[in-house]
N, C-alpha and C positions, 0 to 999 in steps of 0.2 A: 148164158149170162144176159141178164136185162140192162140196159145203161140210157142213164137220166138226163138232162143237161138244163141246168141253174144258171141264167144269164145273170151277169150283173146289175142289180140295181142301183148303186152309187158308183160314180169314181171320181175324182179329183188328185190335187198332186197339192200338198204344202211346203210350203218355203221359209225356214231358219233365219233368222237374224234382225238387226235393227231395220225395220222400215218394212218388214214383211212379213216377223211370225204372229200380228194380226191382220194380215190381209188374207185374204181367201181370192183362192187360185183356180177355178170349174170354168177350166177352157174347154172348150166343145168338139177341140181337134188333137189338143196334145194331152197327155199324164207325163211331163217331165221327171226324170229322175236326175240327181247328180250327189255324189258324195260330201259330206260336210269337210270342206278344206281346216286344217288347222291356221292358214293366214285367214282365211275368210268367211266367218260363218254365214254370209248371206247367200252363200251360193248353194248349201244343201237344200234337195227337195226329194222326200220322199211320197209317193202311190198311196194311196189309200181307197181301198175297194171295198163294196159291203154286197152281200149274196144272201139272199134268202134261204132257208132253210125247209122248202117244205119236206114232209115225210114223203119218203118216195113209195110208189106204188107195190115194189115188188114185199115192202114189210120196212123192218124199222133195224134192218141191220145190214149193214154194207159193205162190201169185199173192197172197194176202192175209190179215193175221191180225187181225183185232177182238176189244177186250176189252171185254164190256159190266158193268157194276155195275149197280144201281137204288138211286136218291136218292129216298128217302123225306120228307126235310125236308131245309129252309135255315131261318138265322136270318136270313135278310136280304130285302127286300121287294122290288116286281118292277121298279124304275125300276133296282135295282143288277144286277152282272154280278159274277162271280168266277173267278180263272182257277184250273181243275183241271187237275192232271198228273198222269200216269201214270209215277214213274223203274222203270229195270230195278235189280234186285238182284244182289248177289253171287250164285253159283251154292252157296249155305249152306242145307245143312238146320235143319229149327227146327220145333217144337211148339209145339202152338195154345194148350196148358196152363203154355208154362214163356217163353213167347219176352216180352222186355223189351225199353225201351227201349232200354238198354244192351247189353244179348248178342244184339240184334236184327241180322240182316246186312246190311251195311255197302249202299247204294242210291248211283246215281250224279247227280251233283246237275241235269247236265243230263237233261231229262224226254225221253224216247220220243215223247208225246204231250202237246201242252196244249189244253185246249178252254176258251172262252169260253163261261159257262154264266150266263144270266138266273136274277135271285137268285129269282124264283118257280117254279126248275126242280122238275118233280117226275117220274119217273120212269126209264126204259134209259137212259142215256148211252153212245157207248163213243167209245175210243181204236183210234188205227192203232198198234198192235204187228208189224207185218211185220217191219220191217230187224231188230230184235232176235229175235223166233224164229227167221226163218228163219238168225241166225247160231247159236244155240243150237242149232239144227236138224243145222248142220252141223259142231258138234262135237261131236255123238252126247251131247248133253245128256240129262236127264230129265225138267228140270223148269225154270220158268220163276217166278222172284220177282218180284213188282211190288211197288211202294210207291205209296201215294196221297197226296196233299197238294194243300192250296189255299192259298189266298195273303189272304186275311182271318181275322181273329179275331171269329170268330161261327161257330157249327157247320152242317156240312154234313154227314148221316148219309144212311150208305149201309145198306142189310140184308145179313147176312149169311147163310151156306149153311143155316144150322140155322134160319132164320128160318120158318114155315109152310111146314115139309114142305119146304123148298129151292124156294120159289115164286120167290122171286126172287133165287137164287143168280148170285154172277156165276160168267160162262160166257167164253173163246176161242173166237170163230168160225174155222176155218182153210177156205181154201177152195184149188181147184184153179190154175193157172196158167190164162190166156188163151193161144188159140193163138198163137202167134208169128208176126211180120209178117220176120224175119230169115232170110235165106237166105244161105248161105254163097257169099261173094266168091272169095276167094283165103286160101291157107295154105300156106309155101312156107318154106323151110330159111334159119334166118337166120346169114349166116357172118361168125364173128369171129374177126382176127387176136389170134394168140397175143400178136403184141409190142405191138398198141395196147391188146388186153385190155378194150376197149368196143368195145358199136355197139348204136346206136340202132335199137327196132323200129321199122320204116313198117308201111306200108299195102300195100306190097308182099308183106310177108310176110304180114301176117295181117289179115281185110278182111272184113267182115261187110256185106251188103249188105239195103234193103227201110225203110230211115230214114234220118234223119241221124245225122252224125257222134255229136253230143252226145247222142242218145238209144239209143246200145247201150256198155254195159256189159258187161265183162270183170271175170270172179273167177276170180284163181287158185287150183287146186284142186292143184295137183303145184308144188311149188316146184321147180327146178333143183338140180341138186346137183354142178357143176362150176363153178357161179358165182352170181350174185347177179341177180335182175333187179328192179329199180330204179324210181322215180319220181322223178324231180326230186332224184336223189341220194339217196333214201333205200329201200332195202329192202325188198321189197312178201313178206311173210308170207303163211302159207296163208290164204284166202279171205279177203284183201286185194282191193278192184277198181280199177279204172279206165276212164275210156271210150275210146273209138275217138278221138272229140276231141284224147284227152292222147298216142294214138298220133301224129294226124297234127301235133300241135304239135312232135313229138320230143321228149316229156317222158319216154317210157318206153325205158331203154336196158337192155339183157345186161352185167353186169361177170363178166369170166373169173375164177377164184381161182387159178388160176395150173398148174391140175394136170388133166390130160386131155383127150380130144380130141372128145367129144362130148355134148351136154346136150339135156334134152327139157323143156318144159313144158306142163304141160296147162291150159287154158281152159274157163269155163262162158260163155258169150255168152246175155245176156237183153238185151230191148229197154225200153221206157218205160211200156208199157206192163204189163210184168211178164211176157212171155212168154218161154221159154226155147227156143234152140237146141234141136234133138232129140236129139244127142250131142254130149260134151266133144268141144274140139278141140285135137289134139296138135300143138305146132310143136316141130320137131326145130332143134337148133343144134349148127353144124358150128365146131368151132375151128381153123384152119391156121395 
């Protein structure tokens, strides 16, 4: 396994309420955290990190991403816990010198990562950021916004890049895939009448063998362009997945759109373990 490490390039920490969520906070020693009080809104302050994104060396697919910070202090003693999360950010550029709470970009309220953290923490912490770069990864992103937040009012300070020479700058681990325990089953031409203008993928068609069902995954990476293919009715976009499971439920069908006689879609197949097929696999669809 090869593994990468993405230092941070931004951090700052912004701060809620009258008198402060247009001031800009890029202290050079702390990333203050504290949770928004419901007496007090000035006292939330949420992290805000930004990480470049280059393509790593070993290829453009990744078995695992970590994001480590260092907590240098809590205000809370060691019988308590606190929960930390990591949200992802809009894909918005922003400076270390001007970013606010207000013109800050927008973060998703569900976290990437949550860790249970003993209030006498002091040091690396990280998070699993996989699923989120590796989708950034594969929209030829550049760069990757985090937000930080915890869930009590009492501070949790992390250090930032500029802090001793970037001693404890946080950093992205990226690492390689694991070999794959998947080998190819079956991939075979899935044919759909013109006048029923559905049909459901099997197992027949496309069939990944070396695990079970539930634990190989499918990302579409070629959408169709004769029709639609679906899950449970709804639309599966580019690197959208699903597993083998929702093949053999018949939850994944082909909708015709009503024009042409032949469609193709392309598949990424990884297993549970995080290891990728060696090459996409094309299923061709025949429409009569």
């Amino acid at each position: 396994m090869i593994t990468q490490k993405i230092n941070v390039a931004k951090d700052v920490y912004v701060r809620g309420g009258s008198g402060n969520s247009n001031a800009n906070f890029n202290d050079v020693a702390t990333i203050d955290l504290k949770a928004v009080s419901s007496a007090d809104a000035t006292v939330g302050r949420i992290g805000v990190m930004q990480y470049p994104l280059e393509k790593p060396s070993f290829g453009d697919k990744i078995g695992a991403a970590k994001m480590y910070v260092y907590v240098y202090t809590t205000g809370l003693t060691p019988a308590t816990t606190f929960s930390f999360s990591a949200h992802l950010g809009e894909n918005k550029d922003w400076a270390e010198n001007a970013i606010t709470w207000n013109n800050a970009p927008t973060y998703n309220s569900v976290p990437m990562s949550t860790l249970s953290i003993p209030g006498e923490t002091v040091g690396w912490v990280s998070f699993d950021v996989t699923s989120a770069v590796s989708q950034l990864y594969a929209n030829n992103e550049t760069f990757i916004n985090v937000f930080l937040k915890h869930n009590v009012d009492n501070f949790i300070k992390v250090r930032p890049r500029e802090f001793s020479n970037g001693l404890y700058s946080s950093y992205i681990t990226i690492s390689s895939p694991p070999q794959t325990v998947l080998t190819l089953g079956k991939v075979s031409v899935l044919n759909v009448s013109a006048l029923e203008q559905i049909a459901p993928l099997t197992l027949a068609n496309l069939k990944m063998e070396g695990t079970t069902d539930h634990n190989i995954t499918y990302s579409v990476k070629q959408v169709p362009t004769a029709g639609f293919l679906v899950k449970y009715g709804i639309p599966l976009a580019a690197n959208a997945s699903f597993s083998q499971a929702d093949i053999a439920k018949g939850a994944i069908k082909y909708l015709y759109g009503g024009s042409g006689n032949t469609d193709k879609i392309i598949f990424e197949a990884r297993d549970h373990n995080g290891g990728y097929f060696k090459s996409d696999i094309s299923l061709d669809i025949a429409i009569k």
